[in-house]
N, C-alpha and C positions, 0 to 999 in steps of 0.2 A: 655373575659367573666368577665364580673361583678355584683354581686351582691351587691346590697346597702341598706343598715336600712335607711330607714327615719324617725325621731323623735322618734325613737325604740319600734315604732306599726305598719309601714309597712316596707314590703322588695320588693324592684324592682329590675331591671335586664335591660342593656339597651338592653341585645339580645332576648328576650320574651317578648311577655306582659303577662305574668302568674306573679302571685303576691302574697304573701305572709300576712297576719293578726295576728297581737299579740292578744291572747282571754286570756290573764292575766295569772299570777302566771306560768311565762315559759310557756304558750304553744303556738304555731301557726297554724294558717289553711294556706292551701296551693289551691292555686285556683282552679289545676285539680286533687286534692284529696278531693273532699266534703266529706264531717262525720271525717275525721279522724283529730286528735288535735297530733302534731307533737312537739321535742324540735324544739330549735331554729337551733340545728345542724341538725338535720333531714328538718328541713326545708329550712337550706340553701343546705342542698344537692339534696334537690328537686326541686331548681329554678336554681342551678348549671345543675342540669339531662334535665330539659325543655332548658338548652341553649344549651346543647350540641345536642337533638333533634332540634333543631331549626338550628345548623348549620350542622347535617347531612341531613333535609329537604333541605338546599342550596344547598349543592354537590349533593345529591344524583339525583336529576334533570339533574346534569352537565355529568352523565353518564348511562343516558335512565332507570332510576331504582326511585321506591317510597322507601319512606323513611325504609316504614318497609322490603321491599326486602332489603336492603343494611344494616341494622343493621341484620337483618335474616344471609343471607348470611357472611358477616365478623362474625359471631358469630359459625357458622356453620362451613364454609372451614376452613382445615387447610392452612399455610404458606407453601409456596413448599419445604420447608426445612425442613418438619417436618409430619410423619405420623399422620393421626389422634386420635388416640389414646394418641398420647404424647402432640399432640397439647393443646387435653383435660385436660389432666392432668398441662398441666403448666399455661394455663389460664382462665378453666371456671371449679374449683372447688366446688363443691358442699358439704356440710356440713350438 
């Protein structure tokens, strides 16, 4: 995964084509978030999120499932080594 500035008004990504815009004074738009003005950190963790969508779109074909069944599901089950409940608690805490 790579995210790249270009001339430090856009950001690309060789694993998406979702892209990033500098709209001045720190902010960025993000291509599949219209209206919202992001930092530059928020926005590179937005073309970082669109790449890792883009390579669970890869696998997730490779085992009869769309993309959002398999983010669904690994979000959902727990690890067989662990009740759900605990599973909860050690990796989708809510605040």
């Amino acid at each position: 995964m790579a995210v790249q500035v270009v001339g430090r008004s856009l950001m690309t990504s060789d694993q998406t084509p979702h892209q990033a815009r500098s709209v001045g004074v720190g902010g960025w738009v993000v291509s599949f978030l219209p209206g919202r003005t992001l930092t530059l950190e928020q926005a590179t963790a937005a073309l970082q999120a669109a790449e890792a969508v883009a390579a669970v779109r890869e696998l997730s074909g490779s085992v009869g499932l769309t993309p959002l069944e398999t983010v669904g599901l690994a979000m959902q089950e727990p690890p067989w080594n662990e009740s759900p409940r605990a599973a909860g608690r050690k990796f989708w805490r809510r605040g």
